[in-house]
C-alpha positions in Angstrom: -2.7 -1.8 17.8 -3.6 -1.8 21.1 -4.0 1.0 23.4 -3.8 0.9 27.2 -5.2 3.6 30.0 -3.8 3.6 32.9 -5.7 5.5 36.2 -6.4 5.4 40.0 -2.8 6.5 40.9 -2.3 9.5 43.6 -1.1 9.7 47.1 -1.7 7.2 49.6 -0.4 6.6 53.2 1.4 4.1 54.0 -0.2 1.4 55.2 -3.6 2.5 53.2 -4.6 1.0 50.1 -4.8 2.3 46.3 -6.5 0.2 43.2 -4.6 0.8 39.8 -6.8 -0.1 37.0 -6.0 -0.3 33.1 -8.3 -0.2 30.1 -7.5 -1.7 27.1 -8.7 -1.5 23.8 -8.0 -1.9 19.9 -6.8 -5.4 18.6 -7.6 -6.6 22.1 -7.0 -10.1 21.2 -2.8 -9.5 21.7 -3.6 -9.1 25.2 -2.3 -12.6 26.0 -0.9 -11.8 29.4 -1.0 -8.2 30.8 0.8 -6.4 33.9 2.4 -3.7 35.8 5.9 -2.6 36.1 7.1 0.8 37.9 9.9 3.2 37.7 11.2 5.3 40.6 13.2 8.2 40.1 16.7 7.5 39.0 16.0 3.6 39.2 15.3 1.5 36.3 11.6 0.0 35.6 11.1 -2.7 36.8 8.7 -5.9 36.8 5.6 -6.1 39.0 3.1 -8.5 38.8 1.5 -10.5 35.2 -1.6 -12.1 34.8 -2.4 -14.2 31.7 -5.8 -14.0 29.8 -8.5 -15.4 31.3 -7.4 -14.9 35.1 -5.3 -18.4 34.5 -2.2 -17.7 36.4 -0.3 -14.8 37.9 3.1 -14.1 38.6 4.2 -11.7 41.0 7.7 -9.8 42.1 9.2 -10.6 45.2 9.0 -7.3 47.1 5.0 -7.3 46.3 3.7 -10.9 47.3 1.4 -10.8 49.8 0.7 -6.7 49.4 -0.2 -6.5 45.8 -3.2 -8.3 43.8 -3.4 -8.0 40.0 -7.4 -9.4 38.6 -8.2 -9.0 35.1 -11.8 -8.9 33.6 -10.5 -10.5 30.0 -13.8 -10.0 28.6 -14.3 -6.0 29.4 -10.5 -5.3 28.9 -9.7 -4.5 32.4 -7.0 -5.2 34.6 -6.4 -4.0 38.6 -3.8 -3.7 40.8 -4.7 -3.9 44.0 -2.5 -2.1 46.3 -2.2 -2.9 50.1 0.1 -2.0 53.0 1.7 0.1 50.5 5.5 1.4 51.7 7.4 4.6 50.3 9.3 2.5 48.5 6.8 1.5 46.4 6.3 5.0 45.1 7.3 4.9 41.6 5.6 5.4 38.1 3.3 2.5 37.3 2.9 1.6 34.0 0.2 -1.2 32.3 2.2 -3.4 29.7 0.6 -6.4 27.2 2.5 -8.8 25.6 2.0 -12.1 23.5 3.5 -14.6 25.8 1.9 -17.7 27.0 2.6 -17.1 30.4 2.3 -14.3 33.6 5.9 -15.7 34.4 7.1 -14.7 30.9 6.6 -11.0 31.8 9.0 -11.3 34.2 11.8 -12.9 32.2 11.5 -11.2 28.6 13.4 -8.3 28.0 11.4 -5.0 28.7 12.0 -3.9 24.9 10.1 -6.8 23.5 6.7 -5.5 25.0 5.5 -4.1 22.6 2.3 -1.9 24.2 2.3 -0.2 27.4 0.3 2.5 29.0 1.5 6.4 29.9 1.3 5.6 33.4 -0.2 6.8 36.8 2.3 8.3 39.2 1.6 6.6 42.6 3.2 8.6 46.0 3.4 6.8 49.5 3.9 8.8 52.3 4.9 7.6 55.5 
């Protein structure tokens, strides 16, 4: 089992900045690759950014390059998301996920239902 804790979400201007981070625990050692997907209201979640144990790759959605930075501390459990220059269309729900998979990318391509842990998540509001 693995339990995951998401915080730091609020309100933020846009144009401002806003750190996301998730604490993991339990059977920690499933944590292969974590990451963050969103849901805005009336949309469907979807994919964020993935980063695989060990800080060895990332993988990140087009609409966040350059804005968003996921870091992971493997060894205390921890995982950021580093908002910048965030729009109002980035408000949405942001959830934490894990997932067995040897690769950030694979966050990105498997289906949603398939992860098997993911956090409550942090509602995150951009005003403009």
């Amino acid at each position: 089992q693995v339990q995951l804790v998401e915080s730091g979400g609020g309100l933020v201007q846009a144009g401002g900045s806003l750190r996301l981070s998730c604490a993991a625990s339990g059977d920690t050692f499933s944590t292969y690759a974590m990451g963050w997907f969103r849901q805005a209201p009336g949309k469907e979640r979807e994919f964020v950014v993935a980063i695989k144990r060990n800080s060895i790759s990332t993988y990140y959605a087009d609409s966040v390059k350059g804005r968003f930075t996921i870091s992971r501390d493997s060894m205390k459990n921890l995982v950021w998301l580093q908002m910048d220059s965030p729009k109002p269309e980035d408000t949405a729900v942001y959830y934490c996920a894990t997932a067995p998979v040897p690769s950030a990318q694979a966050m990105a391509v498997i289906p949603q239902r398939q992860i098997a842990y993911w956090g409550q998540g942090t509602q995150v509001t951009v005003s403009s």
